[in-house]
N, C-alpha and C positions, 0 to 999 in steps of 0.2 A: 250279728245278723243270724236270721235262720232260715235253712235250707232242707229243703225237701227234693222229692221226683213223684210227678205222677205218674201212675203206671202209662207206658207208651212202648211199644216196643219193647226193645230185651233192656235198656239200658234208661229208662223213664226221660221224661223231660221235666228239667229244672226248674222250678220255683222257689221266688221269695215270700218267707209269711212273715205277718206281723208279729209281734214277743207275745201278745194276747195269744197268738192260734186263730183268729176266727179270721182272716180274710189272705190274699195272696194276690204275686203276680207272675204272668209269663216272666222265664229268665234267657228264651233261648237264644234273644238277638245280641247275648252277648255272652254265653257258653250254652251250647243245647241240652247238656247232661251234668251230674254231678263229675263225672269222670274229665270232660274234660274243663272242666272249671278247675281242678285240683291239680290236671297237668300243666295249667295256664295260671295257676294260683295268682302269682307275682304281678300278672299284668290285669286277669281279668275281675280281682277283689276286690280292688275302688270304686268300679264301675258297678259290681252286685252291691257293695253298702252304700252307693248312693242311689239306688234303685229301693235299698232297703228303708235308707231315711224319707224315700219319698214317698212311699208306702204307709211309710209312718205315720206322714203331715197330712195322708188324705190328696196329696197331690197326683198320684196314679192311680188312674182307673183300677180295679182290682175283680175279685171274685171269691163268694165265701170259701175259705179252707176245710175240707173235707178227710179228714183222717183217712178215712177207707177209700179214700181213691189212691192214695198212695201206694208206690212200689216202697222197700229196702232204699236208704239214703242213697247207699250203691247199690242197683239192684245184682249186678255183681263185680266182683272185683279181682285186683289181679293177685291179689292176696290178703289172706284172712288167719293173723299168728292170734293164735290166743294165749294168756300166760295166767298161769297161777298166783296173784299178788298176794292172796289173802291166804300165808300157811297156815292159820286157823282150819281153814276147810279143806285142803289139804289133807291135813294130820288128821282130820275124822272122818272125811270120803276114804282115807287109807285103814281105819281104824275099823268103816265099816265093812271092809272086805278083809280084813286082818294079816294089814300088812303093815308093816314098821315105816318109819318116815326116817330117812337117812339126816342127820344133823346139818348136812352138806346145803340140804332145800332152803334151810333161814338166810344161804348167805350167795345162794346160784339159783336165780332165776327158772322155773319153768313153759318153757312153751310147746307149743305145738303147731304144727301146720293143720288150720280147717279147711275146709270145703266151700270155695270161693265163686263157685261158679254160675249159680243159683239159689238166692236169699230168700227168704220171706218175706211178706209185705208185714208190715204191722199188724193189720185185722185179717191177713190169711190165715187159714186152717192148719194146725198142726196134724199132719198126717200119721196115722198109727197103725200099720200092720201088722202086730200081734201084743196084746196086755200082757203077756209074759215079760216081753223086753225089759218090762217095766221103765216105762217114761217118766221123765224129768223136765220140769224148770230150772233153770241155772240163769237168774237176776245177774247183770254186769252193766258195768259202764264200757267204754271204747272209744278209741281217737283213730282218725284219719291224718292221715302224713302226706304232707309231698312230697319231693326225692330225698331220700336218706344215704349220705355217702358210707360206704364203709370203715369199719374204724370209728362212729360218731363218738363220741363222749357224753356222758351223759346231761352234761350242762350244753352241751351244746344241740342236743335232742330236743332240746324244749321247743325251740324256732320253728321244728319242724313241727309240731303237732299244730295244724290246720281248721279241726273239730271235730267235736264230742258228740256220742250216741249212745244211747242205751241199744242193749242186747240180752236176747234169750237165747240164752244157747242151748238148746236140746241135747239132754241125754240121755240115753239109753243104757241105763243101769246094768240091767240085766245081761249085757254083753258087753260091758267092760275087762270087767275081770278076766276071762278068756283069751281076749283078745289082747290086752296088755303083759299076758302072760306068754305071748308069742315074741314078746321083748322088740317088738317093730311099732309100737304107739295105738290112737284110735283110727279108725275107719267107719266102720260099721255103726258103733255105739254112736256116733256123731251126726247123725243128718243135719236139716237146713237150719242153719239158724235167722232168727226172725230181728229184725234191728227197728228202732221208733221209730215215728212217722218225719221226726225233726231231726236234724243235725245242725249245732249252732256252733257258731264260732268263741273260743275263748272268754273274749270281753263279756257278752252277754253272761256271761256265769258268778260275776262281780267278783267279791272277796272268798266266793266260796270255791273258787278256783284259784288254787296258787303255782301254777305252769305246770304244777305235777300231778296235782291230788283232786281230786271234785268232795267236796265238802260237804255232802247233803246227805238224809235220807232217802235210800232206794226203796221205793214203796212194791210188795208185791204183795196179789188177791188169789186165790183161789176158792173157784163158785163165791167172789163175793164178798168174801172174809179176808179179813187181814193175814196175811202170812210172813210179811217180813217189812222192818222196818230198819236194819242196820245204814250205819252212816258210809258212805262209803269213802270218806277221806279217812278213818278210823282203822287202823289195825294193818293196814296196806304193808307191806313187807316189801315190798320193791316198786317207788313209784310209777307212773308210766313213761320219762326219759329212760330211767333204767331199764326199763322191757323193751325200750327201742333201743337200744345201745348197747341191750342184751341178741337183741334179734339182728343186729346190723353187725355185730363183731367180726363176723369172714364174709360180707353179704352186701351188696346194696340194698336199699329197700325203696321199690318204685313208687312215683306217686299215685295216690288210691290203695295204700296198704291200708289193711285196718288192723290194730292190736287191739286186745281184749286186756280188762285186769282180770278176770275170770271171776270166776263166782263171789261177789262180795259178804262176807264175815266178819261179824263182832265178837271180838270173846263177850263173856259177863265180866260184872264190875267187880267180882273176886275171884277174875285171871280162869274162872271156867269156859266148857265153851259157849254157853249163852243160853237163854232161857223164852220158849214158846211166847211171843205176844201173850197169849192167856193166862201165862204165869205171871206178867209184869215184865216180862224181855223184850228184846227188841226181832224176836225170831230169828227167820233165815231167809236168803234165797235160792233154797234150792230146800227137795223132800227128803234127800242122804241127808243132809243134817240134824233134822230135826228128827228121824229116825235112831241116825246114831245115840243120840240125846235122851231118848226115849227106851234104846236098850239101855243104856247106860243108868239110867233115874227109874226104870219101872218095871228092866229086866226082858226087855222084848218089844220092838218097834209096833205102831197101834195105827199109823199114819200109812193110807195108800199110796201108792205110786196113783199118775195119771190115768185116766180112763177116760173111752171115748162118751163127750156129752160134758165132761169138765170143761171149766172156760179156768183163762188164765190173764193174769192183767201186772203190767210194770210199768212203773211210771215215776216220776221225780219231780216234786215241787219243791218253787222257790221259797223267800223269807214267809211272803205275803201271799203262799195257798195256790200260785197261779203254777199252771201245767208247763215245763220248759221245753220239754221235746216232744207233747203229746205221748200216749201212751201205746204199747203193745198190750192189743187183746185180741186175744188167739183161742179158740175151741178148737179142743180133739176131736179128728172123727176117724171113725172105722175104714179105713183107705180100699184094704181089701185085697185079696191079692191079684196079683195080674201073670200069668202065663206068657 
């Protein structure tokens, strides 16, 4: 099934959409929010998929589904770990601030603690207070969990993953390096990130989900234009059991966590690290890569960071074309400072 929130308050209210996108229904009479549908998972998921099957048959009353009214699936949460899967990109966001990738990264997981507290809506504005910073897209997939014991294993992590999201995760290039060089993580570089309008359960993802991996093309735009088309079951370095059973090792993890695989990356088909759409590659999602790519083949990066008036668009379709989580489309604007 699939699940959204309309914007309502700080915490949305729950609906079910059809697998097309275009129509839905109230879900509150039987969880009010995503949040507590995922601490009630167990009891209250029968009840949402036969709300969802009925939805289906034309048996419930309904109402068109509207992207842009949507909050963030959680609009927030009580935690948001993001991890590195894809050492590909890694080793070239490292590569382009000129730093070395320890050997250690292929076989220890990276994560991070984000900023949980206030998400983006899918068609919210990405806010920009200074084009120095230099902004970024960072295209990802992500899973929500219900209670995660400590200690999990990573086969036994699987149970827990609940459902799947796409994410942008914004970064702020420009004040990374700095700030990682204080050897305490990100802050600053990190604001809100923005999640799809859908979040579906498992099953619906068919064969192109195998409890670990999502198997698809992750489509990203900018102004328009194709910017990345990498697979993102393709190159993963540590699936997402292991990022949860990387993240749960001294930790519970409450239900409503979300983990990130972070910025998804393809190498090329001769083990390089991959090649602009316009070359005949599959791109990237995020502008450090294709930067890096660009000193590397031309001697000096040629590609902007974000600026206010860009729009940006992520999205993933099935076998047959159709939209699975709807899409994030987000424009920068001049935020502006505030005293």
């Amino acid at each position: 099934m699939k699940l959204a929130s309309l914007k309502s308050r700080r915490d949305g209210a729950l609906i079910i959409v059809s697998r097309d996108l275009s129509r839905a229904v109230a879900a509150g009479f039987v969880a009010p929010t995503m949040q507590s549908a995922i601490d009630d998972w167990d009891a209250v998921a029968p009840e949402l998929q036969a709300l969802a099957a009925r939805l289906e048959c034309g048996l419930r009353e309904s109402f068109p589904f509207r992207q842009g009214d949507c909050a963030a699936p959680l609009p927030r949460a009580y935690q948001w770990a993001d991890g590195s899967a894809y050492v590909n990109h890694v080793a070239l966001v490292r590569k382009s601030r000129g730093a070395e990738m320890p050997e250690s990264f292929w076989t220890d997981p990276l994560i991070y603690q984000g900023g949980s507290d206030a998400f983006l809506g899918p068609r919210d504005d990405i806010p920009l207070l200074d084009e120095t910073q230099d902004l970024d897209l960072e295209a990802e997939v992500a899973v929500i969990t219900d209670d995660v014991p400590m200690g999990v294993t990573p086969e036994a992590a699987r149970t827990h993953i609940k459902l799947i999201l796409l994410v942008n995760d914004v970064t702020l290039r420009g004040l990374v390096a700095a700030e990682l060089a204080k050897g305490f993580g990100f802050f600053q570089s990190k604001p809100a990130s923005a999640f799809s309008p859908v979040a579906v359960t498992p099953d619906e993802l068919g064969d192109a989900w195998d409890g670990g991996r999502l198997s698809l093309p992750l489509l990203s735009f900018v102004n328009g234009a194709p910017f990345g088309r990498p697979d993102a079951g393709k190159d993963m370095t540590f699936d997402f059991p292991r990022l949860i059973a990387h993240a749960a090792r001294t930790r519970t993890l409450c239900a409503g966590t979300i983990i990130g695989s972070g910025t998804v990356s393809n190498r090329d088909a001769n083990g390089g690290p991959g090649r602009p759409i316009g070359q005949g590659g599959d791109g990237y999602s995020c502008i450090a890569e294709q930067r890096v790519v660009e000193k590397l083949i031309e001697g000096a990066p040629r590609t902007s960071f974000l600026k206010a008036g860009d729009v940006v668009r992520i999205e993933m379709r099935d076998s047959a074309g159709g939209s699975i989580f709807g899409a994030i489309e987000q424009r920068v604007v001049n935020s502006g400072r505030r005293d």
